[in-house]
Backbone as a chain_set.jsonl record, in Angstrom:
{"seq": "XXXXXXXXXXXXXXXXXXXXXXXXXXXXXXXXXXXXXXXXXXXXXXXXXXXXXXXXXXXXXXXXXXXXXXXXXXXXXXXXXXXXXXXXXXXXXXXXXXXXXXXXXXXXXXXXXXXXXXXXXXXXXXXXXXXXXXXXXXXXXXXXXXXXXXXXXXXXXXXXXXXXXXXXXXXXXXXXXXXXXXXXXXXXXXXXXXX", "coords": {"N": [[0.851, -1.188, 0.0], [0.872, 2.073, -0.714], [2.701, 5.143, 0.459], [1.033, 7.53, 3.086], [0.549, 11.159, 2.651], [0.956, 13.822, 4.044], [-1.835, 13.488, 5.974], [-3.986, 12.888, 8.317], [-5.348, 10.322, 10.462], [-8.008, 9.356, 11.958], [-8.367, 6.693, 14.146], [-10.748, 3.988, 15.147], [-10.855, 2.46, 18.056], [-11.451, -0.979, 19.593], [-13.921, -1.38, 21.894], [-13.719, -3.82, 23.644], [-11.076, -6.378, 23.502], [-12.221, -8.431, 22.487], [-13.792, -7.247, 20.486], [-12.09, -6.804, 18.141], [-12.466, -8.044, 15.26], [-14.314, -6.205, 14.519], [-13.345, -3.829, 13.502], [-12.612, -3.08, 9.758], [-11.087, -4.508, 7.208], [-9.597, -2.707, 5.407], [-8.911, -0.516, 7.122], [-7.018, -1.471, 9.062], [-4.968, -2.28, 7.031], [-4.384, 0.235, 6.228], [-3.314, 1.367, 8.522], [-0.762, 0.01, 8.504], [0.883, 1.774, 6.894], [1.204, 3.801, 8.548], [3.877, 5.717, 10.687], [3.858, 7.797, 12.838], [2.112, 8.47, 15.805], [-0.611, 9.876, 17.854], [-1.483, 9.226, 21.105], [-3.751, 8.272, 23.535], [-3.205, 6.871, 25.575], [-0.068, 4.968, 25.976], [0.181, 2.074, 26.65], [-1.666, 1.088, 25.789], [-2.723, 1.632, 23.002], [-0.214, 0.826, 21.828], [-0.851, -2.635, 22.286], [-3.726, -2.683, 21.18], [-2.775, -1.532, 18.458], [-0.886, -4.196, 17.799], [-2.837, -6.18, 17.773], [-4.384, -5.711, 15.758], [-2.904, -5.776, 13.851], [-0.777, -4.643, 12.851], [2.955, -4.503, 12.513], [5.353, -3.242, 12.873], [8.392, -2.551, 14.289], [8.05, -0.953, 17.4], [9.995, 0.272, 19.179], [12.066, 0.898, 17.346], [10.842, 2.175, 14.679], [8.657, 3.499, 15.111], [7.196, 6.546, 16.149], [5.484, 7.746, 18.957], [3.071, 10.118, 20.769], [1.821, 11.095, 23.354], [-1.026, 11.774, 24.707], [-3.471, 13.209, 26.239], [-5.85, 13.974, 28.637], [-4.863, 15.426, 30.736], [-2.911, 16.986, 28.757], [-1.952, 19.638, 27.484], [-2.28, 22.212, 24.954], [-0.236, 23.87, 24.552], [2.32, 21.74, 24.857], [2.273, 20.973, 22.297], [4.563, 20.792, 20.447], [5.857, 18.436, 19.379], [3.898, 17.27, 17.692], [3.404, 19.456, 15.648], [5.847, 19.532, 14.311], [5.931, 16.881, 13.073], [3.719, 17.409, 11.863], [5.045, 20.164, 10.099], [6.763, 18.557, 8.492], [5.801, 16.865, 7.041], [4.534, 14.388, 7.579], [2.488, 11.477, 7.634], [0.083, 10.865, 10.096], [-1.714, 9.321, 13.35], [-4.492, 8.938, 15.068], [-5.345, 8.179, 18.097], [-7.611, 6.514, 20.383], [-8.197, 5.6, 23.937], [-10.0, 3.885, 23.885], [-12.842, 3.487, 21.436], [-13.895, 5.718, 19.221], [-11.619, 8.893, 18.479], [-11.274, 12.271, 19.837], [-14.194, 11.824, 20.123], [-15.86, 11.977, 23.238], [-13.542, 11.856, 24.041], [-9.827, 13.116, 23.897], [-8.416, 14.663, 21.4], [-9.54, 16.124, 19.316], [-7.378, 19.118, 19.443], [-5.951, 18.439, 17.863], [-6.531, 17.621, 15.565], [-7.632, 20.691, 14.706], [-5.576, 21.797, 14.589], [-4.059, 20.186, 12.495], [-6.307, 20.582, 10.165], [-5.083, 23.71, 10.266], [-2.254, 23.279, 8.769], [-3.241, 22.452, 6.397], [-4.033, 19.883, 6.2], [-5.063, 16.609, 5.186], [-8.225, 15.078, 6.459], [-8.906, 12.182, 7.69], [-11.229, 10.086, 8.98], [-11.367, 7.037, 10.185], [-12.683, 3.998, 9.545], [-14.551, 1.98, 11.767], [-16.333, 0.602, 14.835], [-18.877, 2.425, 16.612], [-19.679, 3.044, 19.924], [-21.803, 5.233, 20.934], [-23.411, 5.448, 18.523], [-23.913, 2.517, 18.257], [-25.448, 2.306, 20.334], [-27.458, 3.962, 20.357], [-28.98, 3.115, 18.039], [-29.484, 0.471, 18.569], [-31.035, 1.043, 20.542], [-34.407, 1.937, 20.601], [-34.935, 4.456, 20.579], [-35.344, 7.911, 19.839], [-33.738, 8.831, 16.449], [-33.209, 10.316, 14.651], [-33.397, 12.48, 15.751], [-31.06, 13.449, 18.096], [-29.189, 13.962, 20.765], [-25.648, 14.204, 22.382], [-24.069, 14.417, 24.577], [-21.625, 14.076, 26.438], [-19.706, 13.149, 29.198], [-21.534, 12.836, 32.304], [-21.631, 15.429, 35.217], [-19.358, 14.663, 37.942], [-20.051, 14.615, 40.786], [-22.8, 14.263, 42.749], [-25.105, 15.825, 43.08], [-24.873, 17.892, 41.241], [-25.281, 15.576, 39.431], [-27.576, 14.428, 38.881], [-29.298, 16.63, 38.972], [-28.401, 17.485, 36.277], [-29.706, 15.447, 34.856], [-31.846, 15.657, 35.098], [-32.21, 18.064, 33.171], [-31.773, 16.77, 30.931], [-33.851, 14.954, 30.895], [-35.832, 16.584, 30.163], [-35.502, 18.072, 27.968], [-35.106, 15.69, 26.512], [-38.31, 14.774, 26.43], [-39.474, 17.376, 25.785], [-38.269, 17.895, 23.223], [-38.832, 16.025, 21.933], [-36.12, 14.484, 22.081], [-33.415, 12.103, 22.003], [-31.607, 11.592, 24.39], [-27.917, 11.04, 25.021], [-25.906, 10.267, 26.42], [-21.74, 9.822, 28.353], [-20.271, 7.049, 30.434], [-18.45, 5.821, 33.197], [-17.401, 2.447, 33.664], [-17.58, 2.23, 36.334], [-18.409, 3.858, 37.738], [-21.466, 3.076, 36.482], [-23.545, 1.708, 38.165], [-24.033, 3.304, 40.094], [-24.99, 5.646, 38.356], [-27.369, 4.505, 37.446], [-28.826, 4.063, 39.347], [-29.708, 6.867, 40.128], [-30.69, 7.393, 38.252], [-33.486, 5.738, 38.061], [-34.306, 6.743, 40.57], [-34.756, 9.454, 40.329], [-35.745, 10.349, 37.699], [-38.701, 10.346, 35.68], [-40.661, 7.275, 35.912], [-41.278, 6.493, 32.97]], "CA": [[0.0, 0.0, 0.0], [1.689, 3.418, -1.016], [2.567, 6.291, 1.507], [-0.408, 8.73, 2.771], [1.592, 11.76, 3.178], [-0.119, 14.928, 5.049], [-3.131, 12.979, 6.515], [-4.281, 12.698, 9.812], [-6.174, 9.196, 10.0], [-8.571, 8.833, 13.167], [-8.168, 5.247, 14.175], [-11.104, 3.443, 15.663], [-10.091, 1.103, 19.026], [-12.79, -1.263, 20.003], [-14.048, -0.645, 23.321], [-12.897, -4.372, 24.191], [-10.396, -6.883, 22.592], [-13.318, -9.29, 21.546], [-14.61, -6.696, 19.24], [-11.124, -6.168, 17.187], [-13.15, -8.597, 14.043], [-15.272, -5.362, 13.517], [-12.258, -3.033, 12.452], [-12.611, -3.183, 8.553], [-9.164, -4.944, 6.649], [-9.11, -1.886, 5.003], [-8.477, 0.323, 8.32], [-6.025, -2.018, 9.623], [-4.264, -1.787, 6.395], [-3.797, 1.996, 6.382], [-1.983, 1.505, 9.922], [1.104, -0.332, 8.578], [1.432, 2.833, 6.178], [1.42, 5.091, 9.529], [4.467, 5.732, 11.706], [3.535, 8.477, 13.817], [0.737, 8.0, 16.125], [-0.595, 10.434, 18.874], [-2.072, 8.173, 21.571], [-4.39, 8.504, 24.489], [-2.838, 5.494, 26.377], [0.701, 4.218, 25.178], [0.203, 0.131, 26.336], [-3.201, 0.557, 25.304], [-2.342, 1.76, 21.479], [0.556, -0.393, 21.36], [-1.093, -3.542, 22.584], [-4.168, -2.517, 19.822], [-2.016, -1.893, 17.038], [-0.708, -5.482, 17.504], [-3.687, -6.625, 18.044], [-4.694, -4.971, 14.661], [-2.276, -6.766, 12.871], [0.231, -3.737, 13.076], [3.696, -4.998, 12.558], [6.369, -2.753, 12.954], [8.696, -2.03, 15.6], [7.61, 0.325, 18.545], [11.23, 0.92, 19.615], [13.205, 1.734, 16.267], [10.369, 2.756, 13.756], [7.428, 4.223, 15.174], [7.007, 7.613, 17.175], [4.494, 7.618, 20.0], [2.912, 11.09, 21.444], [1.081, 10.419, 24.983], [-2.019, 13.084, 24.184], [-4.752, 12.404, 27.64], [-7.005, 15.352, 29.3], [-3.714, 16.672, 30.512], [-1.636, 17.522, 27.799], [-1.751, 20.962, 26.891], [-1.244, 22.808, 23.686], [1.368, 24.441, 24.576], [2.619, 20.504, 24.755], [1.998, 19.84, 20.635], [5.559, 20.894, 19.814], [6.701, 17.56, 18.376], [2.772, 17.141, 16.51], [3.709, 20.543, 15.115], [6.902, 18.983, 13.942], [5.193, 15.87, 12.621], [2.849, 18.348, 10.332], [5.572, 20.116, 9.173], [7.64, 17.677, 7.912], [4.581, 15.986, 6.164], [3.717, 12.711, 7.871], [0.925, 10.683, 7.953], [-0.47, 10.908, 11.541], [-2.716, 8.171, 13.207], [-4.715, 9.724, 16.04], [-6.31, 6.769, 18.815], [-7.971, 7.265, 21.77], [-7.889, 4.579, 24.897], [-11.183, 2.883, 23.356], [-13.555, 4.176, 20.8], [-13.209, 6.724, 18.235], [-11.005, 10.09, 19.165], [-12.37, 13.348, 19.656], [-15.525, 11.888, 21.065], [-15.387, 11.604, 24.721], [-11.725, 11.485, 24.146], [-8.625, 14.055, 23.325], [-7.918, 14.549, 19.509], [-9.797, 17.409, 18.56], [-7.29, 20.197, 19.129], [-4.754, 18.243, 16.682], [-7.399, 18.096, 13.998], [-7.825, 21.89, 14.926], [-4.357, 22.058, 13.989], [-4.179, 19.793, 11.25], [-6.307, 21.783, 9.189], [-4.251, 24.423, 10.037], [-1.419, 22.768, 8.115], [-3.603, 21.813, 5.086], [-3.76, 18.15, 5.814], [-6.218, 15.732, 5.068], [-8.551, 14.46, 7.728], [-9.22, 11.113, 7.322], [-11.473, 8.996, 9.752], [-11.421, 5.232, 9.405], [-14.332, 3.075, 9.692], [-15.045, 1.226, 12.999], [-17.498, 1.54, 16.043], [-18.373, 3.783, 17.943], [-20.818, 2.676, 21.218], [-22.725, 6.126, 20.853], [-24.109, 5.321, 17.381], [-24.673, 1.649, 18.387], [-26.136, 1.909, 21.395], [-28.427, 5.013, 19.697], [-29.399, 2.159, 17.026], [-29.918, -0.659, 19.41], [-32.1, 1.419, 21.654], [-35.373, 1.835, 20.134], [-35.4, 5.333, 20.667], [-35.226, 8.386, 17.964], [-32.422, 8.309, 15.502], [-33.795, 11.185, 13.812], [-33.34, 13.523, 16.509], [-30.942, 13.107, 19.151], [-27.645, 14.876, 21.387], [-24.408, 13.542, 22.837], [-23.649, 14.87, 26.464], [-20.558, 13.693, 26.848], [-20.174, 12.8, 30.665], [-22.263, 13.423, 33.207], [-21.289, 15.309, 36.241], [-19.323, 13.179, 38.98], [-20.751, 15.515, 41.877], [-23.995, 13.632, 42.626], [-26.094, 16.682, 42.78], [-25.094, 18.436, 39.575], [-25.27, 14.627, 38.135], [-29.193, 14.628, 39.224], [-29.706, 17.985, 38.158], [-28.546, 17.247, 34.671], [-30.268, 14.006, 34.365], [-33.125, 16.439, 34.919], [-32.498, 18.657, 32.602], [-31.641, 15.693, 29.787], [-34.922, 14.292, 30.645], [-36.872, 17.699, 29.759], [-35.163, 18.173, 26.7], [-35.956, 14.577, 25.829], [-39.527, 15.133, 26.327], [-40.39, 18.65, 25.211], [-38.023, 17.855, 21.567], [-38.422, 14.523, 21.771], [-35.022, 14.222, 21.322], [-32.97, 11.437, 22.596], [-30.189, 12.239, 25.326], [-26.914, 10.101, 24.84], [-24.449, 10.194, 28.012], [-21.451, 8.414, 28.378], [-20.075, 7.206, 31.687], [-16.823, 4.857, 33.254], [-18.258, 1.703, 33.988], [-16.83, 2.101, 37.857], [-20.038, 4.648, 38.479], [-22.903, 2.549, 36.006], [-24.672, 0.949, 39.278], [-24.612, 4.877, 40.746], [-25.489, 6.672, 37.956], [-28.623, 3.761, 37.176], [-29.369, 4.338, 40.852], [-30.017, 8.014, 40.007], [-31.959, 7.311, 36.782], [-34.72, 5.28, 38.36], [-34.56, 7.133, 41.66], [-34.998, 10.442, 40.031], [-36.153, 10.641, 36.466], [-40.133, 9.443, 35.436], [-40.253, 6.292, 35.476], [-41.108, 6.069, 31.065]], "C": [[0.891, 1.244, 0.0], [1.295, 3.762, 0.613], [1.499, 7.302, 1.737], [0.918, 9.654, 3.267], [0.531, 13.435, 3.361], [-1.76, 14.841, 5.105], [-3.099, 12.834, 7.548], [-5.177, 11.426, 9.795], [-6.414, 9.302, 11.829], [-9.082, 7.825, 13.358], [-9.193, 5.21, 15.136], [-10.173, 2.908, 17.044], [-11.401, 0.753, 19.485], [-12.497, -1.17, 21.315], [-13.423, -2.269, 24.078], [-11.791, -5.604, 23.24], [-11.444, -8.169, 21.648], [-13.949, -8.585, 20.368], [-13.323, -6.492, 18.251], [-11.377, -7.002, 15.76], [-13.694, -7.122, 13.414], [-14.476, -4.19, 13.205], [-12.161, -3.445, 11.03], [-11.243, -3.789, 8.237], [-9.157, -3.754, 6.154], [-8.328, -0.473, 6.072], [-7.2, -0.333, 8.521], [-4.708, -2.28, 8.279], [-3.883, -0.732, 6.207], [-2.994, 2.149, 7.358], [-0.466, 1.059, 9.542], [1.589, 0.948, 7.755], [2.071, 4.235, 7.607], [3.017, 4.881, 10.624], [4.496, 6.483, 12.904], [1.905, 8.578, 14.726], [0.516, 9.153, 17.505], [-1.751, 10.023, 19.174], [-2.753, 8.537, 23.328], [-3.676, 8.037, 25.668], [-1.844, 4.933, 25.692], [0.283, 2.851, 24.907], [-1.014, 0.27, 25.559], [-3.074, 0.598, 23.431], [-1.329, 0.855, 21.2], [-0.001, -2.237, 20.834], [-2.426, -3.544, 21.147], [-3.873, -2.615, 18.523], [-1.484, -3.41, 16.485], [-1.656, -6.456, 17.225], [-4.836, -6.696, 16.751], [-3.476, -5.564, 13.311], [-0.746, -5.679, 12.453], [2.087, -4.754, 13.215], [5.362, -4.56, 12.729], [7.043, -2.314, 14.085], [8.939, -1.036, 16.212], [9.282, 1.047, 18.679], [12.253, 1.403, 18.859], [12.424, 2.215, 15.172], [9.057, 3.336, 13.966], [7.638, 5.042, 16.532], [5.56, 7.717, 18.11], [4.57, 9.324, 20.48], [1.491, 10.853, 22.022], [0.169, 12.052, 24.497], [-2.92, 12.579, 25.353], [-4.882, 13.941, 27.907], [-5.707, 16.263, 30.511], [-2.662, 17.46, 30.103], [-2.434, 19.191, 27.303], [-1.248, 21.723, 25.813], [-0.137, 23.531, 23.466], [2.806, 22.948, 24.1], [3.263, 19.73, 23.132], [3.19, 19.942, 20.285], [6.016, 20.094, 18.391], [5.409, 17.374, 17.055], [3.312, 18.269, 15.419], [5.081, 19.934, 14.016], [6.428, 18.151, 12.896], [4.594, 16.514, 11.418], [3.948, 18.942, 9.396], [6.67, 19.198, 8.334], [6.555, 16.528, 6.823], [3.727, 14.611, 6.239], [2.524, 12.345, 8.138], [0.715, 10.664, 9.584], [-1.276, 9.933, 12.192], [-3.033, 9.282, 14.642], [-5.835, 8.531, 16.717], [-6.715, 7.671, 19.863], [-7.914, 6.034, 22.345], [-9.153, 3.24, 23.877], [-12.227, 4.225, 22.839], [-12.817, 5.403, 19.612], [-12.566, 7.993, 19.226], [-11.615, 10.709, 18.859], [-13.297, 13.199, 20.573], [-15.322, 11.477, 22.452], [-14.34, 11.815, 24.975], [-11.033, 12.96, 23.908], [-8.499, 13.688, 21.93], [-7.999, 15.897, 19.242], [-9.166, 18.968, 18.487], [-6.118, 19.698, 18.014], [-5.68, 17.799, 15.519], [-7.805, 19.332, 13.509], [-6.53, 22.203, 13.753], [-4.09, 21.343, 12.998], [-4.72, 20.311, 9.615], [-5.644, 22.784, 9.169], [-2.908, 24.418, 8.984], [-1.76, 22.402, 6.831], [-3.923, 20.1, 4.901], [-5.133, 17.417, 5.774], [-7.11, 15.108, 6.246], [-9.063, 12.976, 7.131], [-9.762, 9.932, 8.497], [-11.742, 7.531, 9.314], [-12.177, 5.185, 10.068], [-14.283, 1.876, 11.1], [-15.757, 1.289, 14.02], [-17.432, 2.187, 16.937], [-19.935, 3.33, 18.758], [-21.573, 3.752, 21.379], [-23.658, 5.607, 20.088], [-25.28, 3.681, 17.677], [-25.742, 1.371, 19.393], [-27.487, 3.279, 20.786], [-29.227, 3.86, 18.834], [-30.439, 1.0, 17.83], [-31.178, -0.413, 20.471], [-33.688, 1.571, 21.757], [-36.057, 3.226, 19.867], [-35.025, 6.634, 19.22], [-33.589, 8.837, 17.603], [-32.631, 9.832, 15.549], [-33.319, 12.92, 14.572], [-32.609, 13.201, 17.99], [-29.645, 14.062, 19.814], [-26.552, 14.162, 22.542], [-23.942, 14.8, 23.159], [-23.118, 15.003, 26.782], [-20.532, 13.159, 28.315], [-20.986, 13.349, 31.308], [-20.893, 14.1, 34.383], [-20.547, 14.093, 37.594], [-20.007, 13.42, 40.293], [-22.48, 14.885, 41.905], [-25.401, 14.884, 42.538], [-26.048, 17.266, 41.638], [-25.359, 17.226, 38.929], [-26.894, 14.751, 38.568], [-29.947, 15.329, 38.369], [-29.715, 17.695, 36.085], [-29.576, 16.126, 34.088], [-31.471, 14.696, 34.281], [-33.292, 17.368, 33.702], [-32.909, 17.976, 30.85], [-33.258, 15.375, 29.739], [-36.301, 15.383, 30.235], [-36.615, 17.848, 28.517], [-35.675, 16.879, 25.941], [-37.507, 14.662, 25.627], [-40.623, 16.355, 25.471], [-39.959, 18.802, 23.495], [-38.01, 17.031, 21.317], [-37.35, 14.267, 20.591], [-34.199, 12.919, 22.255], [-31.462, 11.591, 23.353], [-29.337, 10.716, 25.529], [-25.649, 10.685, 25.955], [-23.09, 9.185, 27.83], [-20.824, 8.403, 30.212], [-18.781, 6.007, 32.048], [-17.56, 3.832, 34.31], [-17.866, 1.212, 35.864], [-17.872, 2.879, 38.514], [-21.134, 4.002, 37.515], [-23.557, 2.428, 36.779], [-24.825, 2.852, 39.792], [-25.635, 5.777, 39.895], [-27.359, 5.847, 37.523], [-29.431, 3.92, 38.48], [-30.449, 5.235, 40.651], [-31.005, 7.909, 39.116], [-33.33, 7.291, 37.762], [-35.053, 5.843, 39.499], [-35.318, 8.581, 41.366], [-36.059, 11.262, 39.135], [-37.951, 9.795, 37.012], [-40.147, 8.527, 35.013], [-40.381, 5.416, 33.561], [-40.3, 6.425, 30.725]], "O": [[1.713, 1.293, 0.915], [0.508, 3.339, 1.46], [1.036, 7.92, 0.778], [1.897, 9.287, 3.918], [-0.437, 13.813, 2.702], [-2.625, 15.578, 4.631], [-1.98, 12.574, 7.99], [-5.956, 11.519, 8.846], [-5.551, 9.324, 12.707], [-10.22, 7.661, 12.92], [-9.089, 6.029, 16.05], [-8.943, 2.964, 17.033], [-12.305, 1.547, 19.747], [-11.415, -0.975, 21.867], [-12.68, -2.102, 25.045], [-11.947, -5.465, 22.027], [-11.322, -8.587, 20.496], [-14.519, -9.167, 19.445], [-13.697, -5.803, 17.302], [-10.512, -6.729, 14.929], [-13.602, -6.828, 12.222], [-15.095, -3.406, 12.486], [-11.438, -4.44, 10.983], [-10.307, -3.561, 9.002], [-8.131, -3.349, 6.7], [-7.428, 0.293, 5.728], [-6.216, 0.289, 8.123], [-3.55, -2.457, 8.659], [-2.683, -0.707, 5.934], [-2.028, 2.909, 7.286], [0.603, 1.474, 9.989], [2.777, 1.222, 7.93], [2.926, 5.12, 7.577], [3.125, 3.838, 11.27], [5.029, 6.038, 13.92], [0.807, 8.737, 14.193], [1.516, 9.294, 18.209], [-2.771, 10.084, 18.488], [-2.026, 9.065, 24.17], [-3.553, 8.746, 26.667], [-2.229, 4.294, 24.713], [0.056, 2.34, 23.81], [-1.266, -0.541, 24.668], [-3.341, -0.384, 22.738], [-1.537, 0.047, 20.295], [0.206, -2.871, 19.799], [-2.203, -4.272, 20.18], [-4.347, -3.352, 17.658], [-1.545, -3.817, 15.325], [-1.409, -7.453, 16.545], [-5.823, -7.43, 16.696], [-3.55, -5.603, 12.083], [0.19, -6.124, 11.789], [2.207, -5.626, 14.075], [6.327, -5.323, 12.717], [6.392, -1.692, 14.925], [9.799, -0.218, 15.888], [9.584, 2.177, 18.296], [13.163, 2.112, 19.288], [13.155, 2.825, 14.391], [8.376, 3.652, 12.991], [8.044, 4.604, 17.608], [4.524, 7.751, 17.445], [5.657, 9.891, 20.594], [0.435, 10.551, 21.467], [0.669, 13.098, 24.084], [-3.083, 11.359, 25.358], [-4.177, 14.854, 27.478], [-5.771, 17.421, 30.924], [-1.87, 18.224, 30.655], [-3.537, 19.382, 26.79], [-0.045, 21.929, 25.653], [0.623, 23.726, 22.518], [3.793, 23.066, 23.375], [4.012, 18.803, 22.823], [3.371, 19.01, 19.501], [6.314, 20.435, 17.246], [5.677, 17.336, 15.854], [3.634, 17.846, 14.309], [4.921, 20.098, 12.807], [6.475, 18.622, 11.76], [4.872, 16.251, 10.248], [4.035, 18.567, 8.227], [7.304, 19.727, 7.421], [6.866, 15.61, 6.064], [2.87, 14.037, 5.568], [1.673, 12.913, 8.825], [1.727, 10.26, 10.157], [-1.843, 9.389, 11.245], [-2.256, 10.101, 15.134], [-6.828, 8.084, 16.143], [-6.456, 8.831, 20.183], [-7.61, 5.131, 21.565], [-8.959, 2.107, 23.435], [-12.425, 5.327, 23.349], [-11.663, 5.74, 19.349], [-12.867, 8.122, 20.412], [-12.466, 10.525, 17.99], [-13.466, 13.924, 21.553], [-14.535, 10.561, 22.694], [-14.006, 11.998, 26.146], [-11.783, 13.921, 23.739], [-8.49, 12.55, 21.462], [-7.086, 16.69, 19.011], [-9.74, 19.895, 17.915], [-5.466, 20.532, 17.386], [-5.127, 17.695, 14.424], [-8.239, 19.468, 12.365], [-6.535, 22.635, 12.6], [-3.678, 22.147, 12.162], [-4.146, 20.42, 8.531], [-5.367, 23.12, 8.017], [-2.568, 25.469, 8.441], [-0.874, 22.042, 6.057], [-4.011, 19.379, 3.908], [-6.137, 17.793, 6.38], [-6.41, 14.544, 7.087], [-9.613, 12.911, 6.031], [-9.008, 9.045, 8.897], [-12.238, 7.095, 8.275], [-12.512, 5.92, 10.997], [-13.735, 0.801, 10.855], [-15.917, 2.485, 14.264], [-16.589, 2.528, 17.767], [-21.04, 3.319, 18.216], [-22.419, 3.431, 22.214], [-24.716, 5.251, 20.606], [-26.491, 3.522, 17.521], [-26.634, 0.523, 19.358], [-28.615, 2.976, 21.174], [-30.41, 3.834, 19.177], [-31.645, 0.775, 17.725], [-31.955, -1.205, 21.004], [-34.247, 1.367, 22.834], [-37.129, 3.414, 19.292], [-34.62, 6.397, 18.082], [-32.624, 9.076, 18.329], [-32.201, 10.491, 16.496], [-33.049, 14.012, 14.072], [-33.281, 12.789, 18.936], [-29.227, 14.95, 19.07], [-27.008, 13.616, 23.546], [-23.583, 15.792, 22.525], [-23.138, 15.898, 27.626], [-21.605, 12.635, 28.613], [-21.296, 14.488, 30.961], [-19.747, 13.665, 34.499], [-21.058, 13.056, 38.017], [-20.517, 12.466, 40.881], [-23.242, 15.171, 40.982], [-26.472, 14.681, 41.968], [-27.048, 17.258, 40.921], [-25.721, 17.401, 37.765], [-27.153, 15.91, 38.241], [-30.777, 15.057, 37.502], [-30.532, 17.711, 35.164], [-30.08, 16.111, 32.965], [-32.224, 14.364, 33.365], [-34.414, 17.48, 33.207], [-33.724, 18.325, 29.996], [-33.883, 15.518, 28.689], [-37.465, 15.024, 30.061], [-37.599, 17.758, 27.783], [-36.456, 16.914, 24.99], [-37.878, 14.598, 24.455], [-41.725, 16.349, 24.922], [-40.632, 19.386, 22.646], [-37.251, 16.729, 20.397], [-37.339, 14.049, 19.38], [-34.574, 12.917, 23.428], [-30.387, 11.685, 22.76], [-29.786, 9.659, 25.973], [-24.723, 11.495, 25.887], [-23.177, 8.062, 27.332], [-20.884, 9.341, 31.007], [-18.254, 5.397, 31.118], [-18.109, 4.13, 35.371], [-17.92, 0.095, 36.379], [-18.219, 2.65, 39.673], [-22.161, 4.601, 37.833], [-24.616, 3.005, 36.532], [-25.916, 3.418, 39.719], [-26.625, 6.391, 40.292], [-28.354, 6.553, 37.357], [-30.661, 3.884, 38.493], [-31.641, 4.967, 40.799], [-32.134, 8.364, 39.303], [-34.015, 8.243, 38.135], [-36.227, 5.599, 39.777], [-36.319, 8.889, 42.012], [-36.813, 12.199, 39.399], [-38.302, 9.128, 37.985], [-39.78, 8.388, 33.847], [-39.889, 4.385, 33.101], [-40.006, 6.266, 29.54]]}, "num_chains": 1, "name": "protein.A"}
């Protein structure tokens, strides 16, 4: 497969290793083209990429940049680097697509800045499916991102989600770290109406 050369490619990761079948061959072929990767979670992208059929070695041919909710743009130096010099980019997050929920979006900020191609690859994303799977409307819906961890602002919001659902019947999409699910399901049924 030829070189992509000033693309940014936003790499799927399934949310666990049983799902790495539903990554397309064509995704997981675009990765052996990539050497630079800026990664939510090193083991976690490493261990993926292999996992992905990725074959090249971490320690003499591929650059790693650690990108998580405290890197700072002041931080992008070497991305900056990376753009100008023209390389293909891969951009992961711990699980799921980047951007959403995740860190990415100020190096796609900056990517266009540079002229470069954005290029998301094809794999799932647990918003869409669980939107699909749910029964509720497609047609019309909004992604939340987390809730509150503060149990009263998380309440509050769940209140406000559940007005908006109702008065645009629109469907409210949350996500949450499956270490508070039993709390925040607590809150649901304790709080919200029970339809």
């Amino acid at each position: 497969m030829s070189s992509f050369k000033q693309t940014l490619f936003l790499i799927p990761v399934p949310i666990h290793d049983e799902s790495i079948d539903a990554i397309p061959s064509e995704t997981k072929d675009i990765l052996e083209t990539i050497t630079y990767f800026a990664v939510e979670n090193l083991k976690t992208a490493r261990r993926m990429l292999r996992k992905m059929g990725y074959r090249l070695n971490f320690d003499t041919d591929v650059q790693f940049f650690e990108l998580d909710k405290h890197t700072s743009t002041q931080d992008y130096s070497i991305i900056k680097q990376w753009f100008s010099q023209g390389n293909s980019i891969g951009v992961m997050s711990e699980a799921g697509l980047p951007c959403i929920a995740d860190p990415g979006n100020e190096i796609v900020a900056l990517a266009h800045q540079y002229n470069y191609i954005i290029k998301p690859l094809s794999g799932p994303s647990s918003i869409i499916l669980a939107l699909i799977a749910s029964g509720f409307n497609g047609q019309n819906f909004a992604f939340n991102g987390y809730l509150p961890v503060d149990r009263v602002e998380r309440i509050s919001k769940l209140r406000q989600l559940e007005q908006r659902a109702m008065t645009e019947y629109q469907t409210q999409i949350f996500m949450e770290t499956p270490y508070r699910n039993n709390s925040i399901l607590e809150d649901i049924i304790q709080t919200l109406k029970p339809s």
